[in-house]
Biopython code that builds the backbone (N, CA, C, O; Angstrom):
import numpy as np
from Bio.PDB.StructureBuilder import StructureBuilder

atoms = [
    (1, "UNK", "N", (-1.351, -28.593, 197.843)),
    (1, "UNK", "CA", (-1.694, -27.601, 196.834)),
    (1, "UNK", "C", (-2.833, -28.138, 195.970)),
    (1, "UNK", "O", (-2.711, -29.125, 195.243)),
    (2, "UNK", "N", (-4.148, -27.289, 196.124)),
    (2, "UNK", "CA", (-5.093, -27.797, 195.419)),
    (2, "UNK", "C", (-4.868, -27.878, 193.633)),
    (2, "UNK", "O", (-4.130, -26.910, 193.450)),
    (3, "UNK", "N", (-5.062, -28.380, 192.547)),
    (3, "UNK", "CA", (-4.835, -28.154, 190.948)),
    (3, "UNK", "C", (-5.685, -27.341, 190.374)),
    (3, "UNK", "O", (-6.853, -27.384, 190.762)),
    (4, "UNK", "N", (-5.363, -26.548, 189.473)),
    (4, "UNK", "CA", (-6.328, -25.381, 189.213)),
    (4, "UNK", "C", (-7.267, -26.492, 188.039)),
    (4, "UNK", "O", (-7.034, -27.663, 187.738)),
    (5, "UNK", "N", (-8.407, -25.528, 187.561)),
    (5, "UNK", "CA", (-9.605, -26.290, 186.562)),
    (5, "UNK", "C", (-8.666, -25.087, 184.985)),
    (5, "UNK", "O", (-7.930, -24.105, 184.888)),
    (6, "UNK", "N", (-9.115, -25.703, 184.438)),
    (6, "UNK", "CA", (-8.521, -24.984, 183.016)),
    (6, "UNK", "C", (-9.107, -23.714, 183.038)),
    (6, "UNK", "O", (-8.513, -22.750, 182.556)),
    (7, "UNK", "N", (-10.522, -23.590, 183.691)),
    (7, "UNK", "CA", (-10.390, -22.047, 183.574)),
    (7, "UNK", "C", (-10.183, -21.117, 185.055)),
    (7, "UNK", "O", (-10.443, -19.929, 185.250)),
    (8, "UNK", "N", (-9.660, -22.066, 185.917)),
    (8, "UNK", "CA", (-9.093, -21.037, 187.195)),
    (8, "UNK", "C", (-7.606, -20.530, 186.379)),
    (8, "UNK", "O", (-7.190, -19.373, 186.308)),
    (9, "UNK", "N", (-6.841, -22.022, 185.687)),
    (9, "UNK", "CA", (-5.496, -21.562, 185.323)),
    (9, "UNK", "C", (-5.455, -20.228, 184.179)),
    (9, "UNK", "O", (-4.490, -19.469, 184.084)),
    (10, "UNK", "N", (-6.535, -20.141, 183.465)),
    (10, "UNK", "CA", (-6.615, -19.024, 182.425)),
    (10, "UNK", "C", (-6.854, -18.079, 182.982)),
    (10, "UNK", "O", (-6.123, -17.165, 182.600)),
    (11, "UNK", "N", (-7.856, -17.657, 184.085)),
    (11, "UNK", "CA", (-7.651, -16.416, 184.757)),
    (11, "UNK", "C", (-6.501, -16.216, 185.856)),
    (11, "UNK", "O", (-6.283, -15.114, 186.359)),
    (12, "UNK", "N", (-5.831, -17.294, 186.163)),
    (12, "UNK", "CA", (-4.796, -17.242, 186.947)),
    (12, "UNK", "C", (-3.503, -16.274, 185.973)),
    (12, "UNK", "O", (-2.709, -15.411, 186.345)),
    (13, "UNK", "N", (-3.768, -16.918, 184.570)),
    (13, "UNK", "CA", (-2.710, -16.354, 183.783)),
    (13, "UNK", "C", (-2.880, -14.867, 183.290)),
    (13, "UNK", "O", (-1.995, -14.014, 183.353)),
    (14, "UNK", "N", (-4.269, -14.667, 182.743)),
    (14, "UNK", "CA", (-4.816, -12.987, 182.906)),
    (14, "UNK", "C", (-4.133, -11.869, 184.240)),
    (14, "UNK", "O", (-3.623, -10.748, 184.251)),
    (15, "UNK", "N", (-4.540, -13.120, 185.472)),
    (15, "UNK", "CA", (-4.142, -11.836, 186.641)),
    (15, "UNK", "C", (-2.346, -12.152, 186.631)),
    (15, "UNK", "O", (-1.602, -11.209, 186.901)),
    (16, "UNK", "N", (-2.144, -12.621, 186.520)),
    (16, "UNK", "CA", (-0.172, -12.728, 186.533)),
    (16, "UNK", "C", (0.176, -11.610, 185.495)),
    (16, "UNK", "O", (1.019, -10.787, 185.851)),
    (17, "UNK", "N", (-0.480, -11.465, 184.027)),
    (17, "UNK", "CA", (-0.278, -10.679, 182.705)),
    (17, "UNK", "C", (-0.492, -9.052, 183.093)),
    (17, "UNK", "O", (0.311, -8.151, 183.337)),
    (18, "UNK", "N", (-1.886, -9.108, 183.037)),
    (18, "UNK", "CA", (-2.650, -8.117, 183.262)),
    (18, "UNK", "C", (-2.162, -6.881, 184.417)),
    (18, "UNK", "O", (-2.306, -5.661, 184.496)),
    (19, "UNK", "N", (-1.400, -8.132, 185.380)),
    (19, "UNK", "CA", (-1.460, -7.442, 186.936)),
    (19, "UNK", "C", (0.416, -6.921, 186.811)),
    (19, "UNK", "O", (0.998, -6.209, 187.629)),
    (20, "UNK", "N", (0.879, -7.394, 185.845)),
    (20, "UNK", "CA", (2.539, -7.106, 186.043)),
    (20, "UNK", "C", (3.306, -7.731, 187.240)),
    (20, "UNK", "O", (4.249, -7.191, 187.818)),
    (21, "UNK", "N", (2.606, -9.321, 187.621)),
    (21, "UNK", "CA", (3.051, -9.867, 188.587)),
    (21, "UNK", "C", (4.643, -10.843, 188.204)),
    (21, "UNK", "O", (4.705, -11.869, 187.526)),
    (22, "UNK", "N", (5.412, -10.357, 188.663)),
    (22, "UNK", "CA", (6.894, -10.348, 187.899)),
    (22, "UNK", "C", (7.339, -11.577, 188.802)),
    (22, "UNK", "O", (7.759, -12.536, 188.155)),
    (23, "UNK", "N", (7.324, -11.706, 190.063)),
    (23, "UNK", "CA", (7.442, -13.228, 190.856)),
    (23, "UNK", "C", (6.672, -14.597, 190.922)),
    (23, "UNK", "O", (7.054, -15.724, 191.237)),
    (24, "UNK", "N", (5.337, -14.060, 190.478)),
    (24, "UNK", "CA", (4.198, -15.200, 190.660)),
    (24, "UNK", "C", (4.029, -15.727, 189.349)),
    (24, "UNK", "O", (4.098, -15.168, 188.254)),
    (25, "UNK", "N", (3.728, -17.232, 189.749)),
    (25, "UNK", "CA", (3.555, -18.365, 188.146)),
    (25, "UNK", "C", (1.687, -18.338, 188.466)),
    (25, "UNK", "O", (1.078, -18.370, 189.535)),
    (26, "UNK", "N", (1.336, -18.289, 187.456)),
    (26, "UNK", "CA", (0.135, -18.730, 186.960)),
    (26, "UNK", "C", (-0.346, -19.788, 188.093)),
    (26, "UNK", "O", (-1.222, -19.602, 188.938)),
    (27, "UNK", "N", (0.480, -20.991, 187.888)),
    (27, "UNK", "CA", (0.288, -22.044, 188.982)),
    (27, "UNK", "C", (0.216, -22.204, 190.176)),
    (27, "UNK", "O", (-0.171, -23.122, 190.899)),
    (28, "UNK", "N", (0.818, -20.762, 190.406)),
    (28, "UNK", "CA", (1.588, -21.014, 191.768)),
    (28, "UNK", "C", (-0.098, -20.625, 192.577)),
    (28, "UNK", "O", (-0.372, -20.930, 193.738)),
    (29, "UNK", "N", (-0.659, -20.191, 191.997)),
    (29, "UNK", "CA", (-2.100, -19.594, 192.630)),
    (29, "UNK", "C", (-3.327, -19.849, 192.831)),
    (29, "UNK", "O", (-4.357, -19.832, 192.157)),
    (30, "UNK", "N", (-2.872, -20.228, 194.489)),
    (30, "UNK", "CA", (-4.210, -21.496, 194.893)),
    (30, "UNK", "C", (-5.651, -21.162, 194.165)),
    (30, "UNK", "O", (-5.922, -20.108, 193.591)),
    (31, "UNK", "N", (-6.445, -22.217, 194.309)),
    (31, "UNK", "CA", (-7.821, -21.544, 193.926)),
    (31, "UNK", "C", (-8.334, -21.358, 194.891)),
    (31, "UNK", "O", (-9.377, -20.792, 194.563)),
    (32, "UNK", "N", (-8.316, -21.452, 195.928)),
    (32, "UNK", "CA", (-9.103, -20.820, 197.196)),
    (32, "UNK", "C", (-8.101, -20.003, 197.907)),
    (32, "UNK", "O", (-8.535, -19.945, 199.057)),
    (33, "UNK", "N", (-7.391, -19.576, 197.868)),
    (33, "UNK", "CA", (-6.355, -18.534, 198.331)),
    (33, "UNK", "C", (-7.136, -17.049, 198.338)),
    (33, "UNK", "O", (-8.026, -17.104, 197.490)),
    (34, "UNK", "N", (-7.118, -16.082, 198.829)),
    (34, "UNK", "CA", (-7.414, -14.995, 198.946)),
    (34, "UNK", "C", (-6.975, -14.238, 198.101)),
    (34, "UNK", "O", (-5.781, -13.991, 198.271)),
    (35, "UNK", "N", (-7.506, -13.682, 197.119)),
    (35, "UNK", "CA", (-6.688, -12.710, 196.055)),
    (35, "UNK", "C", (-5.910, -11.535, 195.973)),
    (35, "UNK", "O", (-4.927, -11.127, 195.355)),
    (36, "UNK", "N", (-7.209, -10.897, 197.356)),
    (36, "UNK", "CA", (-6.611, -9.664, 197.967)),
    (36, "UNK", "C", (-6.502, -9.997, 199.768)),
    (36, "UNK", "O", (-7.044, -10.784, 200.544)),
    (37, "UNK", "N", (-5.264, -8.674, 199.883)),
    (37, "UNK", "CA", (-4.664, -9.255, 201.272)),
    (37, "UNK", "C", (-4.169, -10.531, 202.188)),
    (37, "UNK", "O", (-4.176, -10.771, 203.395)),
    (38, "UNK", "N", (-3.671, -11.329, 200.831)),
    (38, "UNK", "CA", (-3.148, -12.513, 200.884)),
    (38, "UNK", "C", (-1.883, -12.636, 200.208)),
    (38, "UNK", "O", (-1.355, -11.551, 199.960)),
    (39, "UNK", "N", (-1.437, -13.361, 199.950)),
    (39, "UNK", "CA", (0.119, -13.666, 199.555)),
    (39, "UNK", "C", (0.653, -12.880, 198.338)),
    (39, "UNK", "O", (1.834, -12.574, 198.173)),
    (40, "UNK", "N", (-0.621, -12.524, 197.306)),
    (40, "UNK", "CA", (-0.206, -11.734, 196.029)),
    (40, "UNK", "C", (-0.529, -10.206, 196.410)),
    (40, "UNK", "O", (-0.293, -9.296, 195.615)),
    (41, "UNK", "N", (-0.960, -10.037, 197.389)),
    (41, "UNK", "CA", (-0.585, -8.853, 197.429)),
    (41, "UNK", "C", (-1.770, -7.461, 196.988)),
    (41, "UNK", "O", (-1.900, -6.330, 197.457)),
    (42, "UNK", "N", (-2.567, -8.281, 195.762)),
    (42, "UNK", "CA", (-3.516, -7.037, 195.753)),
    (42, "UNK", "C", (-3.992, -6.218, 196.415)),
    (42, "UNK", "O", (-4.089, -6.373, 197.632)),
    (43, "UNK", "N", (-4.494, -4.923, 195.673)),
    (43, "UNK", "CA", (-4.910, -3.819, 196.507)),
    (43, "UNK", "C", (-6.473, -3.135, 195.166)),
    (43, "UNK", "O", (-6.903, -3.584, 194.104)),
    (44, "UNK", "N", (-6.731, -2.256, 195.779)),
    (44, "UNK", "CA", (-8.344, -1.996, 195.120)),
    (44, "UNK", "C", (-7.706, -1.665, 193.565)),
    (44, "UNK", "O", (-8.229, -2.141, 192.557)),
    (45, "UNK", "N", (-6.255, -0.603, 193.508)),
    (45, "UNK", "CA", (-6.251, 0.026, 192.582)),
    (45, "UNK", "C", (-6.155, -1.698, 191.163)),
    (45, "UNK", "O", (-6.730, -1.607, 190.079)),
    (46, "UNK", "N", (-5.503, -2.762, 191.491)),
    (46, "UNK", "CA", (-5.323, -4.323, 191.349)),
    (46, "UNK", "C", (-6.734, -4.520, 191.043)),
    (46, "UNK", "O", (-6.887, -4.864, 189.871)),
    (47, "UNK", "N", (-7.355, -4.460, 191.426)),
    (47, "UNK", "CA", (-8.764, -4.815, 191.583)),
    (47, "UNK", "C", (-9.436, -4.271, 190.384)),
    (47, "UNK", "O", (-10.019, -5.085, 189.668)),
    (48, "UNK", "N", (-9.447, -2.840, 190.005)),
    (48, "UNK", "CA", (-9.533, -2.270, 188.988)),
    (48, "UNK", "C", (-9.152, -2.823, 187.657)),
    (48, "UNK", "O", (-9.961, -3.355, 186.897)),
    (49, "UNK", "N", (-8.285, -2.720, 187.489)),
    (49, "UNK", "CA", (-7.340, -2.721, 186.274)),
    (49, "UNK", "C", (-7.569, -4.748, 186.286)),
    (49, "UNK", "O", (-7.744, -5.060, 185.108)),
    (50, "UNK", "N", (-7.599, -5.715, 186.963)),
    (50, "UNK", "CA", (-8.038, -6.897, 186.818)),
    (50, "UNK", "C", (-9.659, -6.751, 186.040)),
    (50, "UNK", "O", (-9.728, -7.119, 184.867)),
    (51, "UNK", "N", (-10.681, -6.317, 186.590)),
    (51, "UNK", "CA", (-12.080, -5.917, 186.286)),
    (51, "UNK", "C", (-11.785, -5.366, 184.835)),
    (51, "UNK", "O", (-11.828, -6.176, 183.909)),
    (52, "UNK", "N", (-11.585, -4.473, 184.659)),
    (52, "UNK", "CA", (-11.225, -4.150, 183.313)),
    (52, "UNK", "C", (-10.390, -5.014, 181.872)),
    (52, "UNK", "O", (-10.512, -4.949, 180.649)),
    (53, "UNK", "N", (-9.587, -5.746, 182.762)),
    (53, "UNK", "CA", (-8.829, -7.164, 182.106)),
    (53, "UNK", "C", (-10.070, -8.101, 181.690)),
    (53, "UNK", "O", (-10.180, -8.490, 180.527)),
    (54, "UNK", "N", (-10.952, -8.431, 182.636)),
    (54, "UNK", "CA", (-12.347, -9.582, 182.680)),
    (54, "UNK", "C", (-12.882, -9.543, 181.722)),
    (54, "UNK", "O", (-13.076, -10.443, 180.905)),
    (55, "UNK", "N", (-13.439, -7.588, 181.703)),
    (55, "UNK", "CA", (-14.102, -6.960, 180.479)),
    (55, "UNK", "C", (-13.899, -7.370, 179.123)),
    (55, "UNK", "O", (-14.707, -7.832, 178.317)),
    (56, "UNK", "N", (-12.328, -7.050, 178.980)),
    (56, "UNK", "CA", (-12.167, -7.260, 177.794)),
    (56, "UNK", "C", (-12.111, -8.602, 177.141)),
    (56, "UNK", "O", (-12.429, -8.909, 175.992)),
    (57, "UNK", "N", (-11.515, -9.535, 178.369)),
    (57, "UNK", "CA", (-11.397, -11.040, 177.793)),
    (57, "UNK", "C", (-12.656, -11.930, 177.819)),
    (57, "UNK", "O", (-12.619, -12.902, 177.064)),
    (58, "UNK", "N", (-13.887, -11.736, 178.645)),
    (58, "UNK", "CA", (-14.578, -12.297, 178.527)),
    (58, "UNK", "C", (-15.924, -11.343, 178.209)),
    (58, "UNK", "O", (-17.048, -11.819, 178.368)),
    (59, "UNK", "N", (-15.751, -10.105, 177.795)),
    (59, "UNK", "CA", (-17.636, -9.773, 177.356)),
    (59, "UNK", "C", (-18.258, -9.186, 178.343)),
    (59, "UNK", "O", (-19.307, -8.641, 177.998)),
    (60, "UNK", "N", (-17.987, -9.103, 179.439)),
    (60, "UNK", "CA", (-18.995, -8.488, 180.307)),
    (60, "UNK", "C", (-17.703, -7.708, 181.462)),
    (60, "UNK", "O", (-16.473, -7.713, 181.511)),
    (61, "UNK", "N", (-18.806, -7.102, 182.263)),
    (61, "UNK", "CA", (-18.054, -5.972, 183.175)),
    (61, "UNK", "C", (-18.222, -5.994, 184.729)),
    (61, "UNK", "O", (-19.384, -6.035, 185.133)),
    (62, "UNK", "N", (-17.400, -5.977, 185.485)),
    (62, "UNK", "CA", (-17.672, -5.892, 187.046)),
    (62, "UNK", "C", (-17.763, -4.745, 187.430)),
    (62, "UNK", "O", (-16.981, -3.891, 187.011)),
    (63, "UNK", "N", (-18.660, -4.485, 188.243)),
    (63, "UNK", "CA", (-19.469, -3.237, 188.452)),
    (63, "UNK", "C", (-18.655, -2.581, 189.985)),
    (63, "UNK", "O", (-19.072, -2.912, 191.095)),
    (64, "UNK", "N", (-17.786, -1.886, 189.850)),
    (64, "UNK", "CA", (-17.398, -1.363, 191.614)),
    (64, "UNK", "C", (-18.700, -0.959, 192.450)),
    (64, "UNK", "O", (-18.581, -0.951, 193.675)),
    (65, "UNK", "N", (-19.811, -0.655, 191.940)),
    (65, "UNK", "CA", (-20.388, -0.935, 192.920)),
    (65, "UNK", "C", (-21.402, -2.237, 193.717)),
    (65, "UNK", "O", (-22.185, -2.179, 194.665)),
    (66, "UNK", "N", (-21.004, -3.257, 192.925)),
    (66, "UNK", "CA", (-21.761, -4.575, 192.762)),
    (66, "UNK", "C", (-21.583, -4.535, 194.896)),
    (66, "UNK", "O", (-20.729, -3.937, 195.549)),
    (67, "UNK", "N", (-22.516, -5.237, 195.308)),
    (67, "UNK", "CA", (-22.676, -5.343, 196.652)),
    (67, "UNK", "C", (-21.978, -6.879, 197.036)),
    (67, "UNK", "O", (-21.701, -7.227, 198.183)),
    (68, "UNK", "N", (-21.774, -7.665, 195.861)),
    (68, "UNK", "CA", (-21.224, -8.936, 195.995)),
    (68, "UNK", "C", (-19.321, -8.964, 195.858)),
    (68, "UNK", "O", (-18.689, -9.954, 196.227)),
    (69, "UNK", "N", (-18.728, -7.882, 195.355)),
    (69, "UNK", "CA", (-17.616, -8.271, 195.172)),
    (69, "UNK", "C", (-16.630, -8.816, 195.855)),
    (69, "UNK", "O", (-15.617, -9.368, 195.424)),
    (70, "UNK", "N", (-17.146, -8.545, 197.490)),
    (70, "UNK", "CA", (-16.308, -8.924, 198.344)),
    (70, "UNK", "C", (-16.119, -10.999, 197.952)),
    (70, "UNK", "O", (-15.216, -11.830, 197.855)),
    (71, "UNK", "N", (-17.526, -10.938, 197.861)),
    (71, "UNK", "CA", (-17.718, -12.993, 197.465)),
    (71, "UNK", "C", (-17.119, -13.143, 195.865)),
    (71, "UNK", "O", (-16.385, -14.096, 195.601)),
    (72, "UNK", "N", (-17.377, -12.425, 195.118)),
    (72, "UNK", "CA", (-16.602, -12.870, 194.103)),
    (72, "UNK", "C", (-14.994, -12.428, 193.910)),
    (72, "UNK", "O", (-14.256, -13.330, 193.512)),
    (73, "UNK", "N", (-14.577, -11.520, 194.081)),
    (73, "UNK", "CA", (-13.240, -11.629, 194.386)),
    (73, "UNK", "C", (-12.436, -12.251, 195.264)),
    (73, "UNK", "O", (-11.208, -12.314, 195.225)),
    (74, "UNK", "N", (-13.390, -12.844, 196.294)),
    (74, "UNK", "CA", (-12.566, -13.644, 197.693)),
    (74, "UNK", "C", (-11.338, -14.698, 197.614)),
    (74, "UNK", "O", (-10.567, -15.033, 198.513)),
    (75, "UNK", "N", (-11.412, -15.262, 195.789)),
    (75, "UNK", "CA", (-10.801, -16.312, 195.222)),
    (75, "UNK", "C", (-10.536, -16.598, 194.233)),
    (75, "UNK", "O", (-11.359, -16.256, 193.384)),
    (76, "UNK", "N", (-9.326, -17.345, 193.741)),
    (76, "UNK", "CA", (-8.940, -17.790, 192.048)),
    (76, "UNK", "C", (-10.670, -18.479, 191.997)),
    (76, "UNK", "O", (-11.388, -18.140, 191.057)),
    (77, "UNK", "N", (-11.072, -19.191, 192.795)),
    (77, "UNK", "CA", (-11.864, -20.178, 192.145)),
    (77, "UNK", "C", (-13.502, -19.186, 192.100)),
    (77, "UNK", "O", (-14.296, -18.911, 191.201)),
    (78, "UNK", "N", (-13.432, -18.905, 193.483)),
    (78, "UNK", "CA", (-14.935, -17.561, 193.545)),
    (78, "UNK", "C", (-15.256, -16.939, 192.552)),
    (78, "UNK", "O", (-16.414, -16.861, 192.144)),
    (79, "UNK", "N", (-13.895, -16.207, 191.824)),
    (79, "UNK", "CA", (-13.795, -15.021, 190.679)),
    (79, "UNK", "C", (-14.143, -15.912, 189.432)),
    (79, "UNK", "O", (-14.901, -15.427, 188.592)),
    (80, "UNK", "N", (-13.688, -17.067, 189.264)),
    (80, "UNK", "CA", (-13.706, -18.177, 187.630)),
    (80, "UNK", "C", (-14.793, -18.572, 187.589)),
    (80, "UNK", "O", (-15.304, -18.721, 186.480)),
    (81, "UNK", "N", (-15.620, -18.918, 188.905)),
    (81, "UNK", "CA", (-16.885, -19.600, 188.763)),
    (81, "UNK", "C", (-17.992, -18.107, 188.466)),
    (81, "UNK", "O", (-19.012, -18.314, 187.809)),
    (82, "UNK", "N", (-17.763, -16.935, 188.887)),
    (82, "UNK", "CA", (-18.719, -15.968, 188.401)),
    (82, "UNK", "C", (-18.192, -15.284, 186.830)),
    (82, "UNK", "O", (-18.668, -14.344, 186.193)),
    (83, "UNK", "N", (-16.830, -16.329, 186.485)),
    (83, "UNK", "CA", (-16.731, -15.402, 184.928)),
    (83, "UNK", "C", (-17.411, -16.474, 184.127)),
    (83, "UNK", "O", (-18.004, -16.396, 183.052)),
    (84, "UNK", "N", (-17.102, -17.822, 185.170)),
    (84, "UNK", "CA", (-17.872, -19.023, 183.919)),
    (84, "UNK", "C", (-19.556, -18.519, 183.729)),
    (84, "UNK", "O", (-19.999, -18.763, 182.607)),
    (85, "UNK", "N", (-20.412, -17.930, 184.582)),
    (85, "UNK", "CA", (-21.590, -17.824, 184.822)),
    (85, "UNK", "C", (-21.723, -16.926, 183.783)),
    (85, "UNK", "O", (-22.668, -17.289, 183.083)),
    (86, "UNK", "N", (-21.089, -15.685, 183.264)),
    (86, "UNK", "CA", (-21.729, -14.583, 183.216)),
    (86, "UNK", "C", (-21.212, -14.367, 181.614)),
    (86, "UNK", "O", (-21.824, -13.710, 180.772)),
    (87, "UNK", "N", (-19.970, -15.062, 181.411)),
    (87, "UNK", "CA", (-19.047, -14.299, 180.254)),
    (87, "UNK", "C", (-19.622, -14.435, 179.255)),
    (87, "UNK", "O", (-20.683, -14.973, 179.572)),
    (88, "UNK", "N", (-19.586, -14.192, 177.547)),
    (88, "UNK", "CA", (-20.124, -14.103, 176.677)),
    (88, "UNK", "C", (-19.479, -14.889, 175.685)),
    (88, "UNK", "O", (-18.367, -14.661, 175.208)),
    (89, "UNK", "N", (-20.427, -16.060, 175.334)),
    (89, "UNK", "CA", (-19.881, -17.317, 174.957)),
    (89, "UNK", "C", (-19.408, -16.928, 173.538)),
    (89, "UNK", "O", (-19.939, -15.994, 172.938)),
    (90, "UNK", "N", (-18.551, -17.551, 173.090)),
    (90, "UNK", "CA", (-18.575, -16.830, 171.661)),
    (90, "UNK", "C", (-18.419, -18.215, 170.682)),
    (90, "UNK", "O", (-17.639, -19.120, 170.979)),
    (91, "UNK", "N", (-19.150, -18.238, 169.654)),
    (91, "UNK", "CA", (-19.843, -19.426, 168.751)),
    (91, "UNK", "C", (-18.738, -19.578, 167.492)),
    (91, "UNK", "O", (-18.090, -18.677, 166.958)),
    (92, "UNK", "N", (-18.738, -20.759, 167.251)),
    (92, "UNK", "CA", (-18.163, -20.502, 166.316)),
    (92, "UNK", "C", (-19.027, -20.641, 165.356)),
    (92, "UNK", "O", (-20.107, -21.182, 165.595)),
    (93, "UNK", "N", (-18.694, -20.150, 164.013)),
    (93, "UNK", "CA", (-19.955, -19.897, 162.723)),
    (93, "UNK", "C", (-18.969, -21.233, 161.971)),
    (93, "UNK", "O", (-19.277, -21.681, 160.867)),
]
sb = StructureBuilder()
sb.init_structure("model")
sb.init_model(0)
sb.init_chain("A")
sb.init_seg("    ")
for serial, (resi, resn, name, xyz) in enumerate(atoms, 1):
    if name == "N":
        sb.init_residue(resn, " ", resi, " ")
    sb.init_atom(name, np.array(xyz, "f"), 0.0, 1.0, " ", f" {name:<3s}", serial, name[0])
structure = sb.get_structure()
């Protein structure tokens, strides 16, 4: 079992929250594991309502029609490394 990075485990914990995943631990969710059509089970409507979760926690938005989602959703770690890229840092004053 690979160890998640502090921010695979924080979006690991978003999609467990977010997703109403009532069997799965945060931990339990490889970072290279398949997100959808893999052991948890997602499906597009999942897919949605996660994207919209992203939105709100990190600042920016995934686009359903982005031509990449298949590569960024492919993984705990795929999906963390394009929220680390993109999200909206927030400063402290």
């Amino acid at each position: 079992m690979t160890m998640q990075s502090l921010a695979e485990h924080e979006l690991a914990e978003l999609i467990v929250t977010s997703l109403n995943l009532e069997n799965i631990k945060a931990e339990d969710i490889e970072p290279e594991a398949a997100l959808f059509g893999g052991e948890l089970g997602l499906d597009s409507i999942d897919a949605l309502e996660l994207a919209l979760a992203i939105s709100k926690r990190y600042g920016f938005q995934l686009r359903s029609d982005n031509t990449d989602n298949q590569r960024i959703f492919a993984s705990l770690h795929a999906l963390s490394a394009h929220i680390e890229l993109h999200r909206v840092q927030q400063h402290c004053v």
